[in-house]
C-alpha positions in Angstrom: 34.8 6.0 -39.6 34.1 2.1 -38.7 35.5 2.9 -35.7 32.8 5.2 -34.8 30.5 2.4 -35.4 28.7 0.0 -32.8 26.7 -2.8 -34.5 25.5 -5.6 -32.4 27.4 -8.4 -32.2 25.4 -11.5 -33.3 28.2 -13.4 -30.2 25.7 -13.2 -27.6 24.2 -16.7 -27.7 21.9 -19.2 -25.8 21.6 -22.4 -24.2 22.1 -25.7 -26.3 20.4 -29.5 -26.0 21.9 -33.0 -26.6 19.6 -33.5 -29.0 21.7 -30.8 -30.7 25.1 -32.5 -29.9 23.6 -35.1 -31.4 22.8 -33.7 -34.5 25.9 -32.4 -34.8 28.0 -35.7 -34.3 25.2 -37.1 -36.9 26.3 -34.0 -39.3 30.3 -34.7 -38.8 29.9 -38.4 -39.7 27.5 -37.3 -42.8 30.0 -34.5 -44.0 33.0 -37.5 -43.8 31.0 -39.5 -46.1 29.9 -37.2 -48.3 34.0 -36.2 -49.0 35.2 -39.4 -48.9 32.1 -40.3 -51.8 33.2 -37.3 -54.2 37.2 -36.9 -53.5 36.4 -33.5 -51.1 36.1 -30.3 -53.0 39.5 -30.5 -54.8 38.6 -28.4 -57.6 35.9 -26.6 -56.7 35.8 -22.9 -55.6 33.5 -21.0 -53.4 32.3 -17.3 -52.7 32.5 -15.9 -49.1 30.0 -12.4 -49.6 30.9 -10.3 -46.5 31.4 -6.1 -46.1 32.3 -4.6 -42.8 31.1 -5.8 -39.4 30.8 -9.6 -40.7 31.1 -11.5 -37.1 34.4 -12.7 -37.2 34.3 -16.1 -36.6 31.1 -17.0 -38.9 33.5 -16.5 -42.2 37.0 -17.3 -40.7 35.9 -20.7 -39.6 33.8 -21.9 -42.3 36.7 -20.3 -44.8 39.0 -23.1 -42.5 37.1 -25.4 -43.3 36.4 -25.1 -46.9 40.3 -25.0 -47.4 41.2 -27.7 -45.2 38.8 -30.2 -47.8 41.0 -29.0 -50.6 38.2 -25.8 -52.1 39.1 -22.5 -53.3 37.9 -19.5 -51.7 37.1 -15.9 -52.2 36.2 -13.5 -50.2 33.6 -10.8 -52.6 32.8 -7.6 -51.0 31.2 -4.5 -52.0 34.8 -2.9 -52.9 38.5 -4.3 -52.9 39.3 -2.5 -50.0 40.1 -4.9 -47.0 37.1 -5.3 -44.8 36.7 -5.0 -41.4 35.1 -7.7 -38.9 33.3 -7.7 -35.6 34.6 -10.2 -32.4 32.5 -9.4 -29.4 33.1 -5.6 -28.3 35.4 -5.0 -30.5 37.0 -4.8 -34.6 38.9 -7.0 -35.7 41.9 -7.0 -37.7 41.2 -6.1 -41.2 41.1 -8.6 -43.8 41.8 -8.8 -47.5 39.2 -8.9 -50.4 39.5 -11.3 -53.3 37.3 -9.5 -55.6 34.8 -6.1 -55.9 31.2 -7.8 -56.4 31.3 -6.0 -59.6 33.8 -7.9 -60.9 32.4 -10.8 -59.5 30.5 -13.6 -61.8 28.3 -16.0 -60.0 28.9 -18.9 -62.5 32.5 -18.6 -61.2 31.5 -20.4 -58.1 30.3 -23.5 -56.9 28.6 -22.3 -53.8 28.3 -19.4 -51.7 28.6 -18.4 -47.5 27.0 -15.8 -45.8 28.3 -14.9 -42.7 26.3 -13.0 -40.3 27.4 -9.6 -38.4 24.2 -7.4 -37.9 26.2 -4.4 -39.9 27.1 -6.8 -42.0 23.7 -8.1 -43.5 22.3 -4.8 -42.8 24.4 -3.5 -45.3 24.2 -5.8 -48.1 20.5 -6.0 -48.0 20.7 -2.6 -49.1 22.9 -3.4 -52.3 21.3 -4.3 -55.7 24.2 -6.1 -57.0 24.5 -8.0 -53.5 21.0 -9.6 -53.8 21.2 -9.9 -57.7 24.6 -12.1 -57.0 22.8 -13.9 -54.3 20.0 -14.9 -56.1 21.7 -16.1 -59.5 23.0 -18.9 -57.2 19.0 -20.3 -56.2 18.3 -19.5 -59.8 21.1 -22.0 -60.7 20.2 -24.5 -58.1 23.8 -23.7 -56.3 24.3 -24.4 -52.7 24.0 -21.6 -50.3 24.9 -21.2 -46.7 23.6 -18.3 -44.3 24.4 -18.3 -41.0 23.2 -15.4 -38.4 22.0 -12.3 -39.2 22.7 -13.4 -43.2 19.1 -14.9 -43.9 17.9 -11.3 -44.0 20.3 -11.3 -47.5 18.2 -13.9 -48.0 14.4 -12.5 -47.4 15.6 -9.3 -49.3 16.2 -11.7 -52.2 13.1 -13.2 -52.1 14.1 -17.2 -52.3 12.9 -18.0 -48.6 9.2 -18.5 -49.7 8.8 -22.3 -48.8 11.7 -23.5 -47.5 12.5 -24.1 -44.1 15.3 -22.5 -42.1 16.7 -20.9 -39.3 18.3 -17.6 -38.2 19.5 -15.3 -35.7 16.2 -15.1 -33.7 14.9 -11.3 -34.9 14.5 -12.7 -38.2 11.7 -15.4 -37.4 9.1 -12.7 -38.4 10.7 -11.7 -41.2 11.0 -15.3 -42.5 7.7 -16.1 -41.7 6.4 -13.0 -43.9 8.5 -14.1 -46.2 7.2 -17.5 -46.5 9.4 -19.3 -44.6 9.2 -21.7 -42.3 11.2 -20.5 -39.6 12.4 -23.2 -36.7 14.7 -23.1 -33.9 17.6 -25.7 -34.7 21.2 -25.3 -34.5 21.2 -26.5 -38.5 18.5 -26.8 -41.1 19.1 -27.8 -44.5 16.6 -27.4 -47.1 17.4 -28.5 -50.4 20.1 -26.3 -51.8 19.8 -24.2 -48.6 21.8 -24.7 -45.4 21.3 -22.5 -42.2 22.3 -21.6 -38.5 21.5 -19.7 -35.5 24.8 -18.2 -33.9 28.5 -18.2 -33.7 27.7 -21.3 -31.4 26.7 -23.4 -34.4 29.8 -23.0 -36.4 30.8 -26.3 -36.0 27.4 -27.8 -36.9 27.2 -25.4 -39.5 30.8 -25.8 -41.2 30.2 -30.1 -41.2 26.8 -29.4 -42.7 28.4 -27.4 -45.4 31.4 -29.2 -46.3 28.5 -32.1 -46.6 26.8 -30.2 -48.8 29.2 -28.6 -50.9 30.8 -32.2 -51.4 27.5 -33.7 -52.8 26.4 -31.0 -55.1 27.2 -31.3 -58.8 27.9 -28.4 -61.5 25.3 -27.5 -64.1 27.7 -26.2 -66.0 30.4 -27.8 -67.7 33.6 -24.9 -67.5 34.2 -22.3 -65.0 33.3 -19.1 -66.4 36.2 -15.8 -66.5 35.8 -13.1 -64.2 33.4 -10.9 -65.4 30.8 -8.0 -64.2 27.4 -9.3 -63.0 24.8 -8.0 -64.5 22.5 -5.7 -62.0 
């Protein structure tokens, strides 16, 4: 029962700078631009990848955001079963699932999110078919954000060998024997790759997305049908 269950919350968080602040007013304006350049993400459409004990605020907000600059959005879990998130000391109210992974084609999308949740990416780390979706999207040169606990999705994957980025801080040694360059910033974007610390960087992290998401262009030239990924 999920009730039964007590992963940690990735809420706890720590101090912040105004060099940070900063950065994150430099973000907003950059994110403006970029939509304002490309017409916002009108017909684009993006995968949120989340199971139970996602932390609740790391895909609801960035899902806001996404819709509010005109995207499509759907949430892929590891069944269609409406998943379960995790707000401090407590569940939160389910929500529902777009699609079963397996269902779930990664040429469908544009970009993907992954929220954090220590359950969360604990779990999908685990699932073939989870890191096979994930990396089909570095393999395609498609935008992906991680925020959190998530980067461990991303180690398991094997894409963070010379890139720099940032994480919930337990995962600095595993980034670093993975071959990243692991640094302590509320937001680092690497090329396709855009991540954050906390729940406290949402903000940073959401205009830093939207920024991205606006400037990146399809390889291909028609959305591909639902379909099963291959595992």
């Amino acid at each position: 029962m999920l009730e039964g269950t007590f992963p940690a919350s990735d809420a706890l968080s720590w101090g912040g700078s105004g060099a940070e602040r900063e950065r994150r007013a430099r973000n907003s304006s950059s994110a403006g631009r970029a939509l304002r350049k490309t017409g916002g993400l009108h017909g684009k459409t993006f995968a949120i990848l989340a199971t139970h004990g996602f932390e609740q605020s790391e895909l609801m907000k960035p899902r806001q955001a996404l819709l509010k600059a005109g995207a499509e959005v759907e949430i892929v879990s590891l069944g269609k079963k409406p998943i379960k998130g995790w707000k401090k000391q407590d569940w939160t109210e389910a929500i529902e699932v777009d699609l079963d992974l397996n269902a779930a084609s990664p040429s469908r999308y544009d970009g993907l999110v992954l929220p954090g949740g220590t359950l969360n990416a604990d779990t999908l780390r685990s699932e073939p078919r989870a890191i096979t979706f994930i990396k089909d999207f570095f393999d395609n040169g498609k935008p992906v954000a991680a925020i959190c606990h998530a980067p461990w999705l991303l180690v398991e994957a094997r894409v963070v060998d010379g890139h720099r980025l940032t994480s919930w801080p337990s995962l600095k040694t595993d980034v670093r024997n993975a071959g990243g360059e692991w640094l302590d910033e509320e937001v680092v974007v690497d090329d396709q790759l855009l991540t954050s610390r906390k729940p406290d960087d949402i903000p940073a992290f959401t205009d830093a997305m939207i920024g991205l998401f606006a400037q990146h262009k399809r390889r291909d030239n028609a959305r591909t049908t639902i379909g099963p990924t291959d595992v």
